[in-house]
N, C-alpha and C positions, 0 to 999 in steps of 0.2 A: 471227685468228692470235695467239697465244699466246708471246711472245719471254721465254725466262728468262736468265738467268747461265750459260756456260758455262763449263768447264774454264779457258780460256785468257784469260779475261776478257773475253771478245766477247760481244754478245749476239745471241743466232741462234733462228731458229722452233724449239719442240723435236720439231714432227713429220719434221722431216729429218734424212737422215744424217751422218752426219762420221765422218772417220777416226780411228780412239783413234791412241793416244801408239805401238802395236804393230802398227798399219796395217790392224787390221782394221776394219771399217765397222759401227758401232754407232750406234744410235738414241738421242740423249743429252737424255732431257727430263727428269731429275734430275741436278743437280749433284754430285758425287762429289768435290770439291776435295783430300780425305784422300787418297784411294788415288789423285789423280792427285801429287800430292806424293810421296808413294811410290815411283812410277818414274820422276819428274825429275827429274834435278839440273841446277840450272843452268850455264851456260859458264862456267868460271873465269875471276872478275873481274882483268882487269888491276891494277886499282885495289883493295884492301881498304879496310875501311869503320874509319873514324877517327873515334870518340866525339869528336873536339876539331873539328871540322870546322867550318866557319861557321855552316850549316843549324842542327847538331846544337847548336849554341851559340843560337843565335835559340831553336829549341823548346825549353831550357831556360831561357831567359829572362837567358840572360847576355849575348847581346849585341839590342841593341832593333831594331826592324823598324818600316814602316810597315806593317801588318795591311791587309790588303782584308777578310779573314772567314776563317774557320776552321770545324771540326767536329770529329767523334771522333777523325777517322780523317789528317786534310790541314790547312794552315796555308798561306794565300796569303797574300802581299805584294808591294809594287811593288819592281822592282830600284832597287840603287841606281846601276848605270851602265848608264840605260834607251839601248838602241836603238831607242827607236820612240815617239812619244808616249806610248802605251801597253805598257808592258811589264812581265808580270805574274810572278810564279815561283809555283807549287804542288809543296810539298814532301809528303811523306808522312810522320807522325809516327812510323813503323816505322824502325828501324836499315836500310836498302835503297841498294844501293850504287850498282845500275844500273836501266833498265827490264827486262834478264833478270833480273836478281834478284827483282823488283820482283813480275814476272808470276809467275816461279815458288815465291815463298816467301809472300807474302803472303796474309791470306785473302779470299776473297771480300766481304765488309765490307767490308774496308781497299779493293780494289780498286773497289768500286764507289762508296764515300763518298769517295776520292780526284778519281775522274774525275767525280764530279756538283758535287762544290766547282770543280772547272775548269771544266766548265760553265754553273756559277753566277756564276763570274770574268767570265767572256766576256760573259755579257749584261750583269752588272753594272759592267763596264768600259767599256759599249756597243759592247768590241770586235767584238760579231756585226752590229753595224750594217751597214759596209761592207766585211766582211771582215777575217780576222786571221790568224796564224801561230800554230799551237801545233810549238815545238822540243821532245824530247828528245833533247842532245847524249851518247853512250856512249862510251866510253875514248877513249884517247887521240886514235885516228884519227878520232873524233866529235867531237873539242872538247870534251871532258866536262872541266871543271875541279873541278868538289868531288865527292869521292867519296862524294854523297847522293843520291839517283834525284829527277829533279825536272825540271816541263815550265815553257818558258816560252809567255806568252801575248802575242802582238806586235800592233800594231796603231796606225788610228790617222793612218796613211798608205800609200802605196805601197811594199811592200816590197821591189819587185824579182826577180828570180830566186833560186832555191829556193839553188841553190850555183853556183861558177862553175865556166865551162867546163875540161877536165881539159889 
């Protein structure tokens, strides 16, 4: 079985179907990122994306971080008001204000050198030891505080339930 890069940043067999963006079912074992950017636009962000932002300050090196590792495309570090023994942030070094934004502007690279640095966190953290939390919080009713698209990686201990009861 042959798993590529799809559209939406999943990776899926490419001898199966999926539905396009237009509902029709198409056999998708080349990536086409361009012309699916063409007919998405993402949900208007609650939040617009602020060049002075914490994130956007650490990846210009104005303000300091403890670094875990980096690449082209992602920059992780440990928070500095950890809930967990472990707790890790992976930002994306794209202007991306949320995970909609994220999935739908960014390119395939970015998307895939993002989530292999998180994946590289995780072990390197030995947060996949005995299990861990990756959060991404989105606007306001997610808990999103800085308006920079970015997961956390928890771990380390028990974390409890996912959210509490309503």
């Amino acid at each position: 079985m042959r798993l590529e890069a799809w559209e939406y940043g999943l990776f899926v067999d490419s001898n199966l179907k999926f539905p396009s963006p237009q509902g029709k079912e198409e056999k998708r074992g080349i990536l086409n990122w361009k012309d699916y950017n063409s007919r998405y636009e993402p949900h208007e962000d609650r939040m617009s994306y602020d060049k002075n932002n914490i994130f956007a300050k650490i990846l210009r090196g104005d303000i300091p971080c403890k670094k875990i590792m980096e690449n082209d495309y992602a920059l992780a570090f440990y928070d500095i008001n950890p809930q967990a023994p472990v707790h890790a942030l992976v930002i994306p070094k794209g202007d991306y204000v949320s995970f909609d934004d994220f999935s739908a502007k960014a390119s395939n690279e970015e998307i895939v050198g993002f989530y292999r640095l998180a994946g590289e966190v995780a072990r390197q953290t030995g947060a996949v030891d005995n299990g861990f939390r990756l959060i991404a919080n989105a606007g306001s009713n997610g808990g999103q505080e800085v308006p920079h698209f970015h997961i956390h990686i928890l771990a380390g201990r028990k974390l409890g339930k996912m959210v509490a009861a309503a």
